[in-house]
C-alpha positions in Angstrom: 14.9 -63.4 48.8 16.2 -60.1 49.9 18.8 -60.3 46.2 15.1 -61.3 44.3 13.5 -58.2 45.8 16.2 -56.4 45.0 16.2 -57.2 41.4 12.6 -56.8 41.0 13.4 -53.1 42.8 15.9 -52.4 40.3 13.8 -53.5 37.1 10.7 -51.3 38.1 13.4 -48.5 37.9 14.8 -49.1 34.4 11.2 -49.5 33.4 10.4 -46.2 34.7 13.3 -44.7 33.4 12.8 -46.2 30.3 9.2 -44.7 30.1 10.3 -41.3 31.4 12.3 -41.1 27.7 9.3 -41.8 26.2 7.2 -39.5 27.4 10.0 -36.3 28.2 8.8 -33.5 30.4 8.7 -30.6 28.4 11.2 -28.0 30.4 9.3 -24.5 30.5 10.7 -21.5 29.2 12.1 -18.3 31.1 10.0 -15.9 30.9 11.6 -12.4 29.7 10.9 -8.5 30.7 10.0 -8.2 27.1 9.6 -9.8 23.6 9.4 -7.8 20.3 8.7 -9.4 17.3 9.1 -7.9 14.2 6.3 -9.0 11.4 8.0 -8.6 8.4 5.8 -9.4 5.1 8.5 -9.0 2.3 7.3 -11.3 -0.5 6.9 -8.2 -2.7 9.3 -5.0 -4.1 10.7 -4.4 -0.6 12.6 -8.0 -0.3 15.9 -5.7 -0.6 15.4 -3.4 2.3 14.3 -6.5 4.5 17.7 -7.8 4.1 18.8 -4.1 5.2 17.1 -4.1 8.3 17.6 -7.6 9.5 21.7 -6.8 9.2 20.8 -3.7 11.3 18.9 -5.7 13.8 22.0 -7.7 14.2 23.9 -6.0 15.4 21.6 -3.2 18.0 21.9 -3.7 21.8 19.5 -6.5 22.7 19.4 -6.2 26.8 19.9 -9.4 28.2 16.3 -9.8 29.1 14.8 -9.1 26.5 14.3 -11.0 23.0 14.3 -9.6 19.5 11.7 -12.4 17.7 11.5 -12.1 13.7 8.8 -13.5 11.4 10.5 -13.3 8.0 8.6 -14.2 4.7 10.9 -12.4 1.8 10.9 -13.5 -1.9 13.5 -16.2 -2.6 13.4 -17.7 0.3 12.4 -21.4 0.8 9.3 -21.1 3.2 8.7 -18.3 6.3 9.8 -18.8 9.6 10.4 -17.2 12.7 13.8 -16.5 13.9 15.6 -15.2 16.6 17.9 -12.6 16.3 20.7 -12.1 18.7 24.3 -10.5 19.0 25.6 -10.9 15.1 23.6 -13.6 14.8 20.2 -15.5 15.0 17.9 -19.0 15.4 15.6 -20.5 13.9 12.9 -21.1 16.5 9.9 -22.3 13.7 9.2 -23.2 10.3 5.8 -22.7 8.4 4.6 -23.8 5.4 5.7 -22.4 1.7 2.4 -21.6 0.7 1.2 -19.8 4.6 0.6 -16.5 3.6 2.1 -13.2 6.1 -1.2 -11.3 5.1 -4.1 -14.3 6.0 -5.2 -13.2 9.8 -4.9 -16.9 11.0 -1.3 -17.1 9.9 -0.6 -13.8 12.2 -2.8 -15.3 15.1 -0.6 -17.9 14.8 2.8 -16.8 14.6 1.5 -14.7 17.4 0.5 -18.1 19.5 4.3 -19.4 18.9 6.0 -16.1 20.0 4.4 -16.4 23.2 5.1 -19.8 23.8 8.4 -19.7 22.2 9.7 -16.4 24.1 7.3 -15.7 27.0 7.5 -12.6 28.3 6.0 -10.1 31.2 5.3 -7.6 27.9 5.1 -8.0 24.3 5.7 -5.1 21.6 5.3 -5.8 17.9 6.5 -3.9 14.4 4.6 -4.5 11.6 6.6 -4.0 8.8 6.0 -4.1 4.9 3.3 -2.0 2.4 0.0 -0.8 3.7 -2.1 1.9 2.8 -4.2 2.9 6.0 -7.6 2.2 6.3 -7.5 1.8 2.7 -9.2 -1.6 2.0 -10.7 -2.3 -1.2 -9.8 -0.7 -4.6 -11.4 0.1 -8.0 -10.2 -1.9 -10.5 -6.6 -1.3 -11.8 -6.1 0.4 -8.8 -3.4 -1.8 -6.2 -5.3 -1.9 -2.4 -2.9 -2.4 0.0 -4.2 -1.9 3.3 -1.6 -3.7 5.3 0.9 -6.0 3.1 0.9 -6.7 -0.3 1.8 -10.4 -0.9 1.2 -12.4 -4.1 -1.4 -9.8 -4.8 -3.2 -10.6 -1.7 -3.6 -7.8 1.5 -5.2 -7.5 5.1 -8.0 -5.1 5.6 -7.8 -3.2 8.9 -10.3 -5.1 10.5 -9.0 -8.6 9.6 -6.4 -7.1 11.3 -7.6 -6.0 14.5 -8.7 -9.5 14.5 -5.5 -11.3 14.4 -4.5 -9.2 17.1 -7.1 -9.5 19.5 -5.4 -11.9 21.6 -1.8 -11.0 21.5 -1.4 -9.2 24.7 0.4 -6.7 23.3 1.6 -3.4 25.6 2.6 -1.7 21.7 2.5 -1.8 17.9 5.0 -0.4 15.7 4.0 0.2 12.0 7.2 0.6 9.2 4.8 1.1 7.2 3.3 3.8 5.0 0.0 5.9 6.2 -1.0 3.7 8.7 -1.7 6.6 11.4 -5.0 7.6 10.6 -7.7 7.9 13.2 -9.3 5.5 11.6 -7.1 2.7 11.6 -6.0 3.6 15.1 -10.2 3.4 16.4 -9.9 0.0 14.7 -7.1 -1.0 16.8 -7.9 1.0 20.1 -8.5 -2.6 21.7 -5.4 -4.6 21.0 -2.1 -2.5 22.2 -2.0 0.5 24.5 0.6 2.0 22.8 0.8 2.7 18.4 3.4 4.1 16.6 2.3 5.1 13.0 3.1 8.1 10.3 0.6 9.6 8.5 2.2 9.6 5.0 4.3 7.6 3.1 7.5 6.0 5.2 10.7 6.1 2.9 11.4 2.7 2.0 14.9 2.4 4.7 12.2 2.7 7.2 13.8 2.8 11.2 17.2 2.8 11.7 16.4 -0.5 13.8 20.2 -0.4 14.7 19.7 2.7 16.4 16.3 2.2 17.3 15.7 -1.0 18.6 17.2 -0.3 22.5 14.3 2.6 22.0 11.8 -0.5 21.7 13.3 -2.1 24.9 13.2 0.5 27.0 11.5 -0.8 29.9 9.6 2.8 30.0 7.6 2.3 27.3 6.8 5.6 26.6 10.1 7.4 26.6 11.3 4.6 24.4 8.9 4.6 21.8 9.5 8.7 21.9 13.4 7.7 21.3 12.4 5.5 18.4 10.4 8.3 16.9 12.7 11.2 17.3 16.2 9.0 16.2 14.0 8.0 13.1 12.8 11.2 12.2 15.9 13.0 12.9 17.7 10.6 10.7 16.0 12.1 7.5 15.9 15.6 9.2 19.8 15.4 9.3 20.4 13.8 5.8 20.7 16.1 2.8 20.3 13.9 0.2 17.2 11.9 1.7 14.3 13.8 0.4 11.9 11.3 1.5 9.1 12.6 4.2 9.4 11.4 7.7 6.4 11.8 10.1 5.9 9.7 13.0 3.2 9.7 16.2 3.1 8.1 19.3 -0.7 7.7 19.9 -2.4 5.9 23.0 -5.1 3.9 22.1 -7.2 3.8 25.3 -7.6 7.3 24.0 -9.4 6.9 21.1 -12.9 6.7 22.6 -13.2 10.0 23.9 -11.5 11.6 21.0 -14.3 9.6 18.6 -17.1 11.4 21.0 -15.4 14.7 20.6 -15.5 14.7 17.0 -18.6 13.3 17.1 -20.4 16.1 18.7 -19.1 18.6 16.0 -19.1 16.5 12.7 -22.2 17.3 11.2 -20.9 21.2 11.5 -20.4 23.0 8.3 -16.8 23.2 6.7 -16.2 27.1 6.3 -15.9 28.3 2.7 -12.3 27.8 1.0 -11.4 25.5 3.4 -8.4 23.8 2.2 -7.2 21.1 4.0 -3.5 19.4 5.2 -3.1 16.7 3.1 -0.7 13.7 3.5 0.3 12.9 0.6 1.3 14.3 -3.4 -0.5 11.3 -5.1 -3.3 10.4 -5.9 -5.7 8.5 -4.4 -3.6 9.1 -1.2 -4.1 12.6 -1.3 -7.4 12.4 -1.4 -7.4 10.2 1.9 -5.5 11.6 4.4 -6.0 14.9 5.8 -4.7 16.8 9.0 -7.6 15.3 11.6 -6.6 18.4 14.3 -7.1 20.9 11.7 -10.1 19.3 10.3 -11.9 19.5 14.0 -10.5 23.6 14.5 -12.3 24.0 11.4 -15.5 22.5 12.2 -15.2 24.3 14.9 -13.9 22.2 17.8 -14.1 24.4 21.6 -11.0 22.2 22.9 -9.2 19.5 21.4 -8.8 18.0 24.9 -8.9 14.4 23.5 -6.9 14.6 20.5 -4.2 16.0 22.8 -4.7 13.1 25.1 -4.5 10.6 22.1 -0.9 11.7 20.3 1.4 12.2 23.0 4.5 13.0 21.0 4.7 13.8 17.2 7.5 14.6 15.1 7.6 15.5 10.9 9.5 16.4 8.3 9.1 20.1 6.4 8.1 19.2 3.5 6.7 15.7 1.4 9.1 15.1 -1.4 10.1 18.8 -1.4 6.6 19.7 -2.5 4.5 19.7 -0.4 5.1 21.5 2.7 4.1 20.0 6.1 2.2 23.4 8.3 -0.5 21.1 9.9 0.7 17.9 11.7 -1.7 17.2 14.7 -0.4 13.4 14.6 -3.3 11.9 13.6 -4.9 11.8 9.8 -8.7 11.6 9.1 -10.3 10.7 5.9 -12.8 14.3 5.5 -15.9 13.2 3.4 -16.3 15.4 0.1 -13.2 16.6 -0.4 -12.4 15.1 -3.4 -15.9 13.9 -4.1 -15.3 10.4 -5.7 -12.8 8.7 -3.6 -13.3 7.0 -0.3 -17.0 6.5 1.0 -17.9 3.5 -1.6 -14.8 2.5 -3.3 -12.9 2.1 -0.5 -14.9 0.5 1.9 -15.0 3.2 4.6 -18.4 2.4 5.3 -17.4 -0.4 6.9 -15.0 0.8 9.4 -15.7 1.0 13.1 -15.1 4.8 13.0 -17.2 6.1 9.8 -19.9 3.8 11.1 -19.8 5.5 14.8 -19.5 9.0 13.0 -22.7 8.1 11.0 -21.0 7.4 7.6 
């Protein structure tokens, strides 16, 4: 009796066991100080210098708790995924489908979802890396809208974006990319970081020196780090001779961006004196009919204190000049789009209407 009982024992066991391998506890994952992924939409011209910057990732200091997260969509390859990089090397962690598209806000929200399963953290920082053309989000015909990414023809308007990124938890965003720190698309985005890094004009197409700049972006002081990022990067191109690419680069804080839109507010129906002439950001058109100096613009209207604005960019670094022509003597850190200058570009064809900021200025 005592051997049948035993047996029956035993059996119960295997059947459990046998169960548990059918149904396997998933082990959780350690959480990390930090996790920075790196959104890099490539399917375009800039395929090349993606490859450039992943080797540099490759082989920065990663601190050992911290994880550098990649979501890679580059011409030629097979499909997008998200890798991990680590010390001269790198993992695939997930694989989407060929045809999910870097600039469709549900397949950010989604690769967003996966980082923070995949690489929990305490804090997550992103770059967003590839074209984009600021607030920029619909074009006249013949004319190429960017806004952010340019893949297969297709782009992201600012506020699709702010909508993939609304529940990301994100402590910072990065942007490699070209014109992207504008008041306006920093107003759009004052809810979904603390923390933006952006340049006001074009970013030369090597971008961060992400081997230099990365321990910058794991700094567990966020602020001094993102200030190291900036001034290596801008330095870079300072230093350089033969780079006669512009280089101008802000760190702004977003929960900022409320009292500097009531600030302006209060003075933005004041007259522009005659022969004003402002900063612009850029030696093409349309950009240069876009992107203006937003600290001059509110001296000229004639701002009593600029209190916020100094609040809002916290460090800002630039360049002389924009391709050797056009010199740099106004750099507040921010851009603002300054209707009438340029009558014929912005209001209508460009959406700016619809923006969070020309709507709370009255546009």
């Amino acid at each position: 009796m005592i051997r049948k009982l035993t047996a029956i024992i035993a059996a119960m066991l295997m059947l459990c066991a046998c169960d548990s391998t059918k149904h396997p506890v998933e082990e959780p994952v350690a959480k990390v100080r930090r996790t920075l992924l790196v959104y890099m939409e490539a399917r375009n011209n800039l395929s090349s210098a993606a490859l450039d910057d992943l080797a540099e990732m490759r082989i920065a200091d990663i601190p050992d708790d911290c994880r550098l997260l990649v979501y890679r969509s580059i011409n030629g390859a097979d499909h997008p995924e998200l890798v991990e990089i680590r010390h001269n090397g790198e993992i695939t962690l997930a694989d989407y489908p060929a045809e999910a598209s870097a600039v469709d806000p549900v397949q950010m929200a989604t690769v967003l979802a996966d980082v923070k399963k995949l690489a929990p953290a305490d804090e997550y920082g992103m770059v967003l890396w590839s074209h984009s053309s600021g607030w920029r989000q619909k074009s006249p015909a013949l004319m190429p809208s960017r806004a952010y990414g340019l893949e297969n023809g297709r782009t992201m308007s600012i506020s699709n974006l702010a909508k993939a990124l609304r529940d990301s938890d994100l402590s910072f965003l990065v942007f490699d990319t070209c014109y992207m720190g504008s008041v306006e698309v920093a107003y759009e985005l004052r809810n979904v970081a603390r923390w933006m890094v952006a340049s006001v004009c074009e970013v030369p197409i090597p971008g961060m020196p992400y081997d230099l700049t990365l321990p910058g972006l794991f700094d567990a002081d966020i602020t001094r780090g993102l200030q190291s990022a900036i001034d290596i990067t801008v330095d870079s191109y300072i230093a350089d001779p033969t780079q006669l690419c512009p280089s101008t680069l802000s760190l702004i804080d977003l929960s900022a961006l409320d009292d500097l839109a009531a600030e302006v507010k209060g003075i933005i129906d004041n007259p522009l004196p005659e022969g004003f002439s402002p900063q612009r950001f850029s030696v093409d058109r349309p950009y240069a009919s876009l992107f203006f100096d937003l600290g001059q613009y509110m001296q000229a209207l004639g701002a009593t204190t600029t209190d916020a604005l100094e609040r809002a960019v916290i460090h800002e670094r630039h360049t002389d000049k924009i391709w050797v022509r056009l010199a740099i003597d106004h750099c507040s850190g921010l851009s603002v789009y300054i209707p009438g200058i340029d009558a014929g570009y912005g209001l209508t064809s460009y959406d700016y209407n619809t923006l969070e900021w020309a709507r709370y200025m009255g546009r």
